[in-house]
NUTI-471718 format. One record per atom (N, C-alpha, C): residue in one letter; x, y, z. Coordinates in steps of 0.02 Angstrom, whole numbers, padded with zeros to 5 digits, always signed. Layout:
BEGIN
AXYZ ...
% end
This chain:
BEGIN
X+01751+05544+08686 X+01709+05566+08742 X+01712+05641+08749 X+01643+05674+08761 X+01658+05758+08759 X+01666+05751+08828 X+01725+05787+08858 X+01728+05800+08948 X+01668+05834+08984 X+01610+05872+08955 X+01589+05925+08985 X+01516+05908+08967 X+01467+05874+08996 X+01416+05895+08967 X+01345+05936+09021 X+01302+05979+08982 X+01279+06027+09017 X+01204+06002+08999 X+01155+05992+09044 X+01081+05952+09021 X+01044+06009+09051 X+01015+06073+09015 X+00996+06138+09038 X+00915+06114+09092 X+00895+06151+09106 X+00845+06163+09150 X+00788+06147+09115 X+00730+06109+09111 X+00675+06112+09080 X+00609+06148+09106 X+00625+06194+09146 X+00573+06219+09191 X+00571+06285+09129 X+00486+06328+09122 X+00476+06385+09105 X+00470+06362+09041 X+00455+06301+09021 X+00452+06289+08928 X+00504+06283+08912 X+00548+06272+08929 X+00652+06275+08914 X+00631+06211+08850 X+00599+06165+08848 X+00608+06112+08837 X+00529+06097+08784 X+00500+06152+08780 X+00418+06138+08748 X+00423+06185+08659 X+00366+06179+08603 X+00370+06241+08601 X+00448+06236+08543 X+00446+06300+08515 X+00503+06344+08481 X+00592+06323+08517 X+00567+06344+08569 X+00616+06308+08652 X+00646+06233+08635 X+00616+06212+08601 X+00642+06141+08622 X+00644+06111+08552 X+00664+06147+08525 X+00687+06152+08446 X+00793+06160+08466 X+00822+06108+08412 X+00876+06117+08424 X+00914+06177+08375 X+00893+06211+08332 X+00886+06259+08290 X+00874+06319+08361 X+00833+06343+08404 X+00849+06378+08453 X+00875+06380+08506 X+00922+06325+08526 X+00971+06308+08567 X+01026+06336+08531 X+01030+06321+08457 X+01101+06327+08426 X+01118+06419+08435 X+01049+06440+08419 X+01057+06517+08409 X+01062+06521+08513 X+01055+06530+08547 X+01039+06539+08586 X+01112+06542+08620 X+01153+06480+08595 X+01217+06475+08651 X+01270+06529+08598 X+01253+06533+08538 X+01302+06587+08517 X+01282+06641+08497 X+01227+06668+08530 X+01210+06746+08543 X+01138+06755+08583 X+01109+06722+08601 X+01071+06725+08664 X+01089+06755+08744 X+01022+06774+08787 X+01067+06817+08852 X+01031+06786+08905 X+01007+06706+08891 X+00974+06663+08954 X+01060+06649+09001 X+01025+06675+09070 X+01094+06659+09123 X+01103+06607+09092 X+01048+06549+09131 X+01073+06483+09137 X+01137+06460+09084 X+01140+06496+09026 X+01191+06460+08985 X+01259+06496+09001 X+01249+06516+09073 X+01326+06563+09078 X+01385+06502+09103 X+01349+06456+09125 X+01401+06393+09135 X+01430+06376+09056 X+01409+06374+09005 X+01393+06346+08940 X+01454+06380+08927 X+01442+06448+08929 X+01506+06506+08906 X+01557+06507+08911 X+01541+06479+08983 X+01622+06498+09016 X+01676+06426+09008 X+01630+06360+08991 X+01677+06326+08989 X+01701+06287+08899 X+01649+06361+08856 X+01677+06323+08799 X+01699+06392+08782 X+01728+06453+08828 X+01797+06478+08822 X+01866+06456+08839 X+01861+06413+08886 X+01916+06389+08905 X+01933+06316+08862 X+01882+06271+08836 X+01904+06209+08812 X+01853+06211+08753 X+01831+06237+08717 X+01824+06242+08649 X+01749+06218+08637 X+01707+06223+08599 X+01641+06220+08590 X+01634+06133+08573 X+01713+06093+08557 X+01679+06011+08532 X+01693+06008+08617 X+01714+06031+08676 X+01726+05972+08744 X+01681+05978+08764 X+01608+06047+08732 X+01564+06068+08801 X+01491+06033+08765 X+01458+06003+08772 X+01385+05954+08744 X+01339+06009+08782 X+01280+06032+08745 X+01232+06052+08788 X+01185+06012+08756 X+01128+05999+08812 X+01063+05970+08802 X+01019+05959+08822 X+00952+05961+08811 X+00892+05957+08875 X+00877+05896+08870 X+00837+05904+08943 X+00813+05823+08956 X+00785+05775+08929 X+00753+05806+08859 X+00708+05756+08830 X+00759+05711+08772 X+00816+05767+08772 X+00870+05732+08705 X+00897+05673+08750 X+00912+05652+08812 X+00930+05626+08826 X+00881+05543+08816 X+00812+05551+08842 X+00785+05479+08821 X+00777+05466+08745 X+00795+05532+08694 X+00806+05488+08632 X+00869+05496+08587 X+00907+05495+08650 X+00979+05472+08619 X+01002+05424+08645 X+01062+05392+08580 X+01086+05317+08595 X+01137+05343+08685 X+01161+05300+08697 X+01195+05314+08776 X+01264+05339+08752 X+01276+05405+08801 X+01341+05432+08783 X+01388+05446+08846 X+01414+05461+08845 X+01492+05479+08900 X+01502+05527+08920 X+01533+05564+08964 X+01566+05618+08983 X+01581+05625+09049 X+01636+05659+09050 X+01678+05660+09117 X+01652+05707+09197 X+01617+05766+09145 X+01572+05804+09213 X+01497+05804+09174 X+01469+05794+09187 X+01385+05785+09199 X+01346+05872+09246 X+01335+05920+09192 X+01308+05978+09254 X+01238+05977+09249 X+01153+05994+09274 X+01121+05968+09270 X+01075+06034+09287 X+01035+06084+09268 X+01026+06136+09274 X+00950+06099+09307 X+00947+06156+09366 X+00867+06133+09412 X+00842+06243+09366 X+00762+06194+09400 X+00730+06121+09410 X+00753+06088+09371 X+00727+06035+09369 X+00718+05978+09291 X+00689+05944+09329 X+00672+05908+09243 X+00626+05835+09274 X+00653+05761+09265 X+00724+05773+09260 X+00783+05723+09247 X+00771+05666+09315 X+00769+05625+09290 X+00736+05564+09328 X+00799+05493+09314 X+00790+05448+09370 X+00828+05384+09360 X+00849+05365+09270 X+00796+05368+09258 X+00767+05333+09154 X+00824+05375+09127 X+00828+05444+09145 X+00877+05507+09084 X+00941+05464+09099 X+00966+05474+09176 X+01030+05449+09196 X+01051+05391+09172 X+01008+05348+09168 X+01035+05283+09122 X+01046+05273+09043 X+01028+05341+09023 X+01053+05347+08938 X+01135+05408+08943 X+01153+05417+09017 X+01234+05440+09002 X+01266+05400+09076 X+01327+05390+09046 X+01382+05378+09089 X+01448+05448+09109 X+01437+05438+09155 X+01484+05504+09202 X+01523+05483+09261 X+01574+05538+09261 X+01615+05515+09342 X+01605+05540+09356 X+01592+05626+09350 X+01553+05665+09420 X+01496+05704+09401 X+01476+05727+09438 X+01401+05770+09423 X+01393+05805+09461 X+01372+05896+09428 X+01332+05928+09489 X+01270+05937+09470 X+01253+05970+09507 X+01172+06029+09475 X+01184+06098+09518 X+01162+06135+09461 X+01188+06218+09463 X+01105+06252+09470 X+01111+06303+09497 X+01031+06345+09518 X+01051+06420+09492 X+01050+06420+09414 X+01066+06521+09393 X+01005+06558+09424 X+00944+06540+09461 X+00909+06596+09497 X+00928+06634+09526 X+00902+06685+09553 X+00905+06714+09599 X+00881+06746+09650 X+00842+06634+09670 X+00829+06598+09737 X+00861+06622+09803 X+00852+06618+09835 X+00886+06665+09912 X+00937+06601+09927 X+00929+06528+09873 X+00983+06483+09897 X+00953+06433+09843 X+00995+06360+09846 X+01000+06308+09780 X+00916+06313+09789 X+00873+06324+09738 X+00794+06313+09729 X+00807+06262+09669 X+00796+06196+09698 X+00759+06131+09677 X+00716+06131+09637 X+00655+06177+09661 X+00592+06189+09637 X+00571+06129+09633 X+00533+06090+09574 X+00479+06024+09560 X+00545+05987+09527 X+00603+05971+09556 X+00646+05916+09561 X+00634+05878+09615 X+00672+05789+09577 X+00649+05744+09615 X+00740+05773+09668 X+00722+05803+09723 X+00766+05823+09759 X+00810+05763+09799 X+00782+05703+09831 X+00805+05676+09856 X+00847+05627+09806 X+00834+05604+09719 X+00853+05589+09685 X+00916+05577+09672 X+00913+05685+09663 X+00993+05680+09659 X+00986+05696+09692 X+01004+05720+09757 X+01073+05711+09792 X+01092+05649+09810 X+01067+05601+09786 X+01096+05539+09788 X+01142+05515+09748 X+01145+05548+09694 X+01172+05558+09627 X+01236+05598+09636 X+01232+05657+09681 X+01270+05699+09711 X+01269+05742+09753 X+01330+05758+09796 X+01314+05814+09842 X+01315+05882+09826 X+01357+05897+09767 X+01367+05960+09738 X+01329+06001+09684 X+01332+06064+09733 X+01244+06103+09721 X+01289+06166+09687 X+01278+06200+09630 X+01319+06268+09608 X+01241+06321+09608 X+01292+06406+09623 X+01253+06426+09639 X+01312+06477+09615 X+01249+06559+09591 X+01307+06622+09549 X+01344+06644+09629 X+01320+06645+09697 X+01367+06647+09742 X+01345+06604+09791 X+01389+06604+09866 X+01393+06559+09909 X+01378+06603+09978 X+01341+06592+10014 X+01327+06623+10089 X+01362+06591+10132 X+01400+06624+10186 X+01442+06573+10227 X+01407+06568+10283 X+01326+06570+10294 X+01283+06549+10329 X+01237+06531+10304 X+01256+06498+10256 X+01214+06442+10224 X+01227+06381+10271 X+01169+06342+10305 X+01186+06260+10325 X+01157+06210+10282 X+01187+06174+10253 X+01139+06127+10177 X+01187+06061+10202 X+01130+06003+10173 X+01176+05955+10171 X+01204+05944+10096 X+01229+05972+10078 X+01266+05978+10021 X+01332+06025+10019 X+01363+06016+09980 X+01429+06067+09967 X+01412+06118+09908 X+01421+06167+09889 X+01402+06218+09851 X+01463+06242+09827 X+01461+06249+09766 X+01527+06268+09694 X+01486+06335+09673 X+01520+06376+09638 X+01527+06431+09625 X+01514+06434+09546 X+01470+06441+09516 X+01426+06438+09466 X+01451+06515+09427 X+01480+06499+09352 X+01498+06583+09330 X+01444+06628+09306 X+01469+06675+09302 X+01377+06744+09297 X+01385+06741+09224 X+01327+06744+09187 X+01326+06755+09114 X+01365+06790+09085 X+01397+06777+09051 X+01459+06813+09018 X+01456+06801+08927 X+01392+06807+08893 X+01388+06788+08807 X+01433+06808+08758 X+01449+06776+08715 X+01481+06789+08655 X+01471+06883+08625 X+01424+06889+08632 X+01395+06941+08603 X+01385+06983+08684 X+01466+07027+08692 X+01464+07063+08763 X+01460+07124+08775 X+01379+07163+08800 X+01396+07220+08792 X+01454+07271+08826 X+01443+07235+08885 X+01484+07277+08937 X+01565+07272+08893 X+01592+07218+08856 X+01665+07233+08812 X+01668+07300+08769 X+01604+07291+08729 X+01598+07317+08698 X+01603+07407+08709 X+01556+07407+08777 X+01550+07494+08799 X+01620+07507+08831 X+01674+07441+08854 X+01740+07464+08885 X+01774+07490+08814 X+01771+07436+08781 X+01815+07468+08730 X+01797+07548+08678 X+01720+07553+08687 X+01683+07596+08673 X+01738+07673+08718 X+01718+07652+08785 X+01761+07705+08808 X+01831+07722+08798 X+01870+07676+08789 X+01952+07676+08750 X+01942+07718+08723 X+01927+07713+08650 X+01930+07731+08614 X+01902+07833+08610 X+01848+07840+08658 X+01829+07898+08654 X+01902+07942+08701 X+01924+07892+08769 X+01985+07923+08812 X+02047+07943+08752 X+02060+07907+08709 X+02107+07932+08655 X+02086+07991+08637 X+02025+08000+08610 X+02008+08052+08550 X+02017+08122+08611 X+01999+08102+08658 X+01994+08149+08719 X+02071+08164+08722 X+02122+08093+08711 X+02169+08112+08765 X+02172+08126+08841 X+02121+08112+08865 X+02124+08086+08945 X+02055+08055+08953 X+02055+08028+09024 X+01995+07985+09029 X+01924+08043+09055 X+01879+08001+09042 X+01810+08066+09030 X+01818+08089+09114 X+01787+08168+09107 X+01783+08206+09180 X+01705+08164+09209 X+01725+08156+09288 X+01686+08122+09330 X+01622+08178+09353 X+01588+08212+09300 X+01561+08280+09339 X+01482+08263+09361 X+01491+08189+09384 X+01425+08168+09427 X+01452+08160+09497 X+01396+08160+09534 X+01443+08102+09600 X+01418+08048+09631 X+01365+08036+09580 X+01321+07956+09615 X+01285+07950+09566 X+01295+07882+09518 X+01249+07864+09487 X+01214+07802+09497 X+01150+07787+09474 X+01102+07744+09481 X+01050+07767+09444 X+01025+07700+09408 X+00963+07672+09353 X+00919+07626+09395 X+00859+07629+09411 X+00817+07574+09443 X+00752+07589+09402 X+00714+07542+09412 X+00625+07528+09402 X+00607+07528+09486 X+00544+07566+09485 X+00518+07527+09561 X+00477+07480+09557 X+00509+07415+09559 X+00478+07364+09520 X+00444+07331+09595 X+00411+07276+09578 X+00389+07233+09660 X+00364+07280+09701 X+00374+07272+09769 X+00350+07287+09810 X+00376+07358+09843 X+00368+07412+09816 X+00413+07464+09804 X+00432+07527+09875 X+00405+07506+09922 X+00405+07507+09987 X+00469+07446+10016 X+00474+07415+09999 X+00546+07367+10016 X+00600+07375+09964 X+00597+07403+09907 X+00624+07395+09851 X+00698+07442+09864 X+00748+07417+09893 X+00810+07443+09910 X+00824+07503+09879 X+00821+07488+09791 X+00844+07545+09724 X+00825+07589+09759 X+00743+07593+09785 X+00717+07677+09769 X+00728+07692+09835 X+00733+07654+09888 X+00737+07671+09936 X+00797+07737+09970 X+00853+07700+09919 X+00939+07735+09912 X+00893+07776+09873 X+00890+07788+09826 X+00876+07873+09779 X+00830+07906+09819 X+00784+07874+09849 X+00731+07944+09884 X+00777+07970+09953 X+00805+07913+09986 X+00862+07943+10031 X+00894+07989+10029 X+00947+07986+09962 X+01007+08047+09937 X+00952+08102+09926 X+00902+08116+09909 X+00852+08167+09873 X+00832+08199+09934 X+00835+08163+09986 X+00787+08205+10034 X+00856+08208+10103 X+00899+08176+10106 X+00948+08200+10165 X+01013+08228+10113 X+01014+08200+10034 X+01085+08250+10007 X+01068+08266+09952 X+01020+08327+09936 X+00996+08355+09851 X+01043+08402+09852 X+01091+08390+09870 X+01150+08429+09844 X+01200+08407+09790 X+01215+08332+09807 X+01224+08293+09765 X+01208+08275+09695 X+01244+08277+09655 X+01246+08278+09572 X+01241+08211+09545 X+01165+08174+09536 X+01137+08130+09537 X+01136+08120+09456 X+01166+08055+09438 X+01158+08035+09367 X+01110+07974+09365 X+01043+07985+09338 X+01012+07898+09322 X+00941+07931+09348 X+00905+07903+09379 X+00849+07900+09430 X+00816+07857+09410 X+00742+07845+09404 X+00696+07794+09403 X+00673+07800+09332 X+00667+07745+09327 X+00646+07735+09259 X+00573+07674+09228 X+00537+07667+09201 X+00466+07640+09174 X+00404+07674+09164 X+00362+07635+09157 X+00304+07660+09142 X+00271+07696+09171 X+00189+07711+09141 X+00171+07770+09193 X+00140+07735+09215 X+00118+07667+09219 X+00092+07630+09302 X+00151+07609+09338 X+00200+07605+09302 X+00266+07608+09380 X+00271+07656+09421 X+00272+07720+09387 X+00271+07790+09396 X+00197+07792+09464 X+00141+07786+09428 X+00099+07810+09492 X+00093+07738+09558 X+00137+07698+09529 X+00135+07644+09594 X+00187+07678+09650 X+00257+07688+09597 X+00291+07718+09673 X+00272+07796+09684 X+00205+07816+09662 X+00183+07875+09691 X+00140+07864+09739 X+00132+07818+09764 X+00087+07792+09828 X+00149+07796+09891 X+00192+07773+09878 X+00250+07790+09925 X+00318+07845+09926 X+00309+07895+09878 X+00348+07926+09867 X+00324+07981+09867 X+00349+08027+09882 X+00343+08112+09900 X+00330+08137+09807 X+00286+08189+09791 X+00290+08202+09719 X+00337+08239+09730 X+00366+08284+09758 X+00427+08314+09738 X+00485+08275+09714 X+00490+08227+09771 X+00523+08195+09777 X+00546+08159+09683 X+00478+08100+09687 X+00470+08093+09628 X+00485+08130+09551 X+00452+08186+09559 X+00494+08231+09499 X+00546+08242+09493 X+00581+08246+09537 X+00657+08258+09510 X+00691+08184+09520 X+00680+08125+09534 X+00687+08072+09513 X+00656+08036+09442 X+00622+08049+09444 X+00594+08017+09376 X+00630+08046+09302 X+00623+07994+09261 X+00687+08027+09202 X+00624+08021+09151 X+00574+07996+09149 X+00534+08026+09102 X+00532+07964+09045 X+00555+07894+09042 X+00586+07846+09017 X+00543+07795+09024 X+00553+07759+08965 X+00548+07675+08992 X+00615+07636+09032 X+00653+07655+09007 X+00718+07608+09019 X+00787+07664+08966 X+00838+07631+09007 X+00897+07677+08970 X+00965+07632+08936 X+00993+07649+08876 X+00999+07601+08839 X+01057+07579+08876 X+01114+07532+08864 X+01155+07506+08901 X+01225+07558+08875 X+01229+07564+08816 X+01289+07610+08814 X+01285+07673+08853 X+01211+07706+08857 X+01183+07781+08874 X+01242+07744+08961 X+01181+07694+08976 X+01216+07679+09047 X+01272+07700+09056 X+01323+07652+09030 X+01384+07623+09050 X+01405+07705+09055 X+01393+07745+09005 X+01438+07800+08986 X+01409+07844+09061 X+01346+07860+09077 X+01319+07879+09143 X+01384+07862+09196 X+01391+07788+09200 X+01433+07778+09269 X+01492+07798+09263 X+01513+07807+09190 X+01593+07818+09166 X+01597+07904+09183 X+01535+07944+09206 X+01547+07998+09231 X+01544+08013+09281 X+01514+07968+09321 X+01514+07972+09394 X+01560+07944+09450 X+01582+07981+09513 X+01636+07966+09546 X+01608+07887+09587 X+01535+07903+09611 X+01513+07828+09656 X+01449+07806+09592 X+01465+07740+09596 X+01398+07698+09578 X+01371+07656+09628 X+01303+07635+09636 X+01267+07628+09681 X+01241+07570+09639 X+01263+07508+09690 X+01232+07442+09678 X+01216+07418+09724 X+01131+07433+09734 X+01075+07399+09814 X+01062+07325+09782 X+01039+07274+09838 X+01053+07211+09803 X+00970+07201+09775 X+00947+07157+09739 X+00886+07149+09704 X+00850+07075+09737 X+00840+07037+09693 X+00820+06974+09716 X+00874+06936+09748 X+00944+06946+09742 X+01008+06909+09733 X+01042+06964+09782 X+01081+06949+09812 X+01138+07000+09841 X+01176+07023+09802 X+01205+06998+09739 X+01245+07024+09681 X+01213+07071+09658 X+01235+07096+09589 X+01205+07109+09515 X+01278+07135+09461 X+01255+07131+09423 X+01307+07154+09356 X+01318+07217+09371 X+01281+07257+09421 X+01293+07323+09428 X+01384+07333+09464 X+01387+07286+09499 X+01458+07292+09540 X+01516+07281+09480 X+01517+07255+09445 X+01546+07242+09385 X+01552+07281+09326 X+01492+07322+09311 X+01480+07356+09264 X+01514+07433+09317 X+01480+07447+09373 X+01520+07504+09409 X+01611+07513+09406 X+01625+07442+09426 X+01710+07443+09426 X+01733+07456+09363 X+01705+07427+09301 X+01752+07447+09243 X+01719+07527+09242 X+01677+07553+09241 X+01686+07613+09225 X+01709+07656+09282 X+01746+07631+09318 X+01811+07670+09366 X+01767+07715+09416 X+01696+07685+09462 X+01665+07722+09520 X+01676+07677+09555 X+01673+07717+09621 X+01677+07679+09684 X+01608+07645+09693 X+01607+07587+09705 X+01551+07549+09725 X+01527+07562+09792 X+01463+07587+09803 X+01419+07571+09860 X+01366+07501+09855 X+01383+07461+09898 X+01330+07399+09882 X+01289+07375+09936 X+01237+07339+09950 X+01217+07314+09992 X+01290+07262+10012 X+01261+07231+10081 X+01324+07193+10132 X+01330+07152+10098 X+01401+07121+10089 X+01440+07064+10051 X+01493+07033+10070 X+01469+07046+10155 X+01534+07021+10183 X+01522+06956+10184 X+01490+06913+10181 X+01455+06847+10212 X+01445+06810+10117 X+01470+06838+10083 X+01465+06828+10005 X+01510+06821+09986 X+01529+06754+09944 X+01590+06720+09908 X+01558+06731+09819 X+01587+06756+09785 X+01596+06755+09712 X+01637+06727+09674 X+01631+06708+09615 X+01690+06689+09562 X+01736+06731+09552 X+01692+06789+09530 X+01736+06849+09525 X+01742+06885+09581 X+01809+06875+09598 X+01811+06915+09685 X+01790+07013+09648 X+01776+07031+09725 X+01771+07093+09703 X+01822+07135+09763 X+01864+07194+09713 X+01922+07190+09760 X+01913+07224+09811 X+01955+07238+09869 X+01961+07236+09940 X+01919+07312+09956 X+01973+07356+09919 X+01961+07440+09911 X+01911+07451+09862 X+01870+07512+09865 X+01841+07539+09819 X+01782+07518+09804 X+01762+07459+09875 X+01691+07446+09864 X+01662+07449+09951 X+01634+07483+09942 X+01600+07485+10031 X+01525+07488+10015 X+01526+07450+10101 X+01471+07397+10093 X+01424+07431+10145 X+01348+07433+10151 X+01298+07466+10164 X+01261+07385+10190 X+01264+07405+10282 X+01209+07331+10309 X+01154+07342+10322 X+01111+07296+10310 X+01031+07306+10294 X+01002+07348+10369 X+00969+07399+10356 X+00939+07456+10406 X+00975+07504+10391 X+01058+07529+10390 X+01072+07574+10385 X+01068+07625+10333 X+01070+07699+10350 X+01062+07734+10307 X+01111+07729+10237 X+01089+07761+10177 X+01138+07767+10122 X+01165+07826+10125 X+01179+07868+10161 X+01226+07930+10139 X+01269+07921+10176 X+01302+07908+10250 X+01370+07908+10242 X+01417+07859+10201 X+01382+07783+10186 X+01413+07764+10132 X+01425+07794+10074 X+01384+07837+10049 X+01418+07870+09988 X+01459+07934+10013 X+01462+07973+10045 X+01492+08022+10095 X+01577+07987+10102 X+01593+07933+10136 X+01630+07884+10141 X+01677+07887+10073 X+01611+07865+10034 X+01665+07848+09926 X+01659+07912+09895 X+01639+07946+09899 X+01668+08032+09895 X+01740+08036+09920 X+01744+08017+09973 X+01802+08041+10003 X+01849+07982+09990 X+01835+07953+09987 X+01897+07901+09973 X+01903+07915+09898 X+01866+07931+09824 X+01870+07945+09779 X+01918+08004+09774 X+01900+08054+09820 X+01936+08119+09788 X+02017+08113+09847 X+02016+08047+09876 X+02084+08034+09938 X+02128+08012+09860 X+02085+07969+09834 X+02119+07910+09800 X+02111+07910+09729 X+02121+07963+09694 X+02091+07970+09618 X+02094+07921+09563 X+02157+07881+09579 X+02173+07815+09526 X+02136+07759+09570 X+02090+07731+09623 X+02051+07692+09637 X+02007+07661+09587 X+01994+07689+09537 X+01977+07660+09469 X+02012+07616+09456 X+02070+07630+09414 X+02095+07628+09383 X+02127+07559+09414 X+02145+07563+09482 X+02175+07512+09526 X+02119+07444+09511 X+02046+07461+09539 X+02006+07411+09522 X+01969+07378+09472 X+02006+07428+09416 X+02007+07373+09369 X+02049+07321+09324 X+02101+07352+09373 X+02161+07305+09370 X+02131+07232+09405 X+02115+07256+09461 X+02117+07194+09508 X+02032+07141+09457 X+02000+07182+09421 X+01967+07128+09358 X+01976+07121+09316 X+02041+07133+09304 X+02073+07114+09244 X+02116+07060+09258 X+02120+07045+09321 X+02149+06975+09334 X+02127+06910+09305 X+02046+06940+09307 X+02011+06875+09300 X+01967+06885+09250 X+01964+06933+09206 X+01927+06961+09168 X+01972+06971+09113 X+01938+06965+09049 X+02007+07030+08981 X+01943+07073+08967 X+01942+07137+08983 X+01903+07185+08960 X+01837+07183+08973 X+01806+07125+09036 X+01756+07109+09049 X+01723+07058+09041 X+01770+07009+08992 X+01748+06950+08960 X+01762+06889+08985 X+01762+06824+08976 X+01808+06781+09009 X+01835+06759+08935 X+01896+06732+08962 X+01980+06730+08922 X+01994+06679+08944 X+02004+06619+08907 X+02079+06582+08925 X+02129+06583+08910 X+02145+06647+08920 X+02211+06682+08962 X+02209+06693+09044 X+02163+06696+09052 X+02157+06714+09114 X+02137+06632+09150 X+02182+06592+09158 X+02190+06547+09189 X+02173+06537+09275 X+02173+06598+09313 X+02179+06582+09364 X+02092+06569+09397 X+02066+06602+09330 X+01989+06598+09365 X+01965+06533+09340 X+01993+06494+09309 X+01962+06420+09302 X+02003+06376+09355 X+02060+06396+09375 X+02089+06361+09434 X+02054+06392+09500 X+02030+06447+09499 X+01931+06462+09534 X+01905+06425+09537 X+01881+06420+09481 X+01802+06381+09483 X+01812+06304+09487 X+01868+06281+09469 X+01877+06204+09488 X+01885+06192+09565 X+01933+06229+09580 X+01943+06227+09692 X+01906+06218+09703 X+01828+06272+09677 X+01744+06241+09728 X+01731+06184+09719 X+01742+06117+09666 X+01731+06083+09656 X+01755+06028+09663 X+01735+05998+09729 X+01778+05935+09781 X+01810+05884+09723 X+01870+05865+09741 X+01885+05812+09697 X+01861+05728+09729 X+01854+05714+09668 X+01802+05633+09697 X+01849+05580+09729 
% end
């Protein structure tokens, strides 16, 4: 019996198409960068690629009937009574990798399962969420093929050649698109802020896309303004990034569709103080530690929060260094490890015992 099996999402063509070829599943779980398979990752680091089964819904009505001990069930889908009766399971959830403002069902038979089960996973948890369900803590994509390992160890290696770690001679960095609705769009909102109450400030990143991104947020943005924000770019590569934040004292992570992002993660290993949208009311897998991240609540301005991690940066110079200790608890170098045991004794606690 494999303990673990994972029946991905069939919504978006997951399941039609090139997609629904088992030849692009295979490539997909060992170097592909779809979230949804960040459950996939994380638990055939810890128990090995034969305990973890992945499969979409349609393998299930033409396969003989099989077993397994957890059953996870990626929404939407169109997994119906008929699928469930070609596997046997003792428990089951269904997991939502969007980033839905909460579990999005979407064109699932919803009342189905939760008959099937109460437990809904999600990349975090609101503690004013009211559901009739219980909600588990779903891990953030973490692939075989990791850049963010890659740019930590990238930086090692340059701190040797240096002999000390790189000089911080930014003091706020941030990369955005003004993507959506760019008048609500948090990113630009924080950069046109610092530009127009602190252009004193030694700004690494600014806006970045096309030139119809460009003249969209020129409908709401000052051209001055704009010019010295705009980097002249489509997009900036991920090492260029990482190495950006690895010079700057604050990184600036406004929240997007999701209250998270990889930005809080990608900021801590390269040793800046995090400014983020509010996260007090936000449970993660990966805790994010106590110090060295201050939190910005929706209306208020962005400069004394960064004003704030200035000063606690230049109070507290090893605050880096501290917080990435405190993800290296649960992290090796950014990756997930089973070595790092305590974050699967994490992610199991969310998950009521039957």
């Amino acid at each position: 019996m494999v303990p673990y099996t994972i029946v991905i999402s069939d919504a978006k063509d997951h399941d039609a198409g090139y997609r629904g070829t088992r030849a692009f599943w295979w490539l997909a779980s060992r170097a592909g960068s779809y979230s949804e398979l960040g459950l996939y990752w994380f638990l055939v680091e810890y128990f090995g690629r034969s305990a973890v089964r992945l499969l979409r819904p349609s393998q299930l009505l033409a396969s003989s009937k099989i077993e397994t001990e957890w059953l996870f069930v990626g929404l939407p889908t169109s997994l119906s009574k008929q699928h469930l009766s070609r596997i046997r399971f003792r428990r089951m959830a269904v997991y939502d990798s969007t980033d839905a403002p909460d579990v999005d069902f979407g064109e699932s038979d919803r009342e189905f399962l939760l008959s099937e089960t109460d437990l809904c996973m999600k990349t975090w948890l609101d503690r004013r969420w009211e559901t009739d369900y219980t909600v588990g803590l779903l891990p953030i994509k973490r692939p075989p093929i990791n850049k963010l390992r890659v740019a930590i160890r990238r930086e090692a290696l340059l701190d040797r050649v240096r002999r000390r770690p790189r000089d911080k001679s930014f003091d706020v960095a941030l990369v955005a698109r003004p993507t959506g609705d760019v008048a609500r769009n948090p990113r630009v909102a924080w950069l046109v802020e610092l530009q127009r109450k602190r252009p004193d400030l030694r700004l690494w990143g600014g806006l970045v896309g096309s030139s119809r991104w460009r003249r969209h947020a020129a409908e709401i943005v000052d051209e001055e303004i704009l010019q010295r924000l705009w980097m002249g770019r489509r997009k900036v590569g991920f090492f260029e990034y990482f190495a950006g934040l690895s010079r700057s004292k604050v990184s600036l992570a406004p929240r997007g569709w999701a209250p998270w992002s990889y930005r809080h993660y990608e900021a801590i290993y390269a040793r800046s103080v995090v400014v983020c949208s509010d996260l007090s009311d936000i449970e993660l897998l990966l805790p994010l530690p106590n110090e060295g991240v201050i939190d910005v609540r929706e209306g208020e301005s962005i400069v004394p929060a960064v004003e704030r991690a200035l000063a606690l940066y230049e109070r507290c110079p090893d605050i880096g260094r501290h917080n990435v200790e405190h993800m290296e608890r649960w992290l090796d170098r950014g990756a997930y490890s089973r070595s790092r045991v305590e974050l699967l004794d994490r992610f199991f606690s969310f998950l009521p015992v039957a």
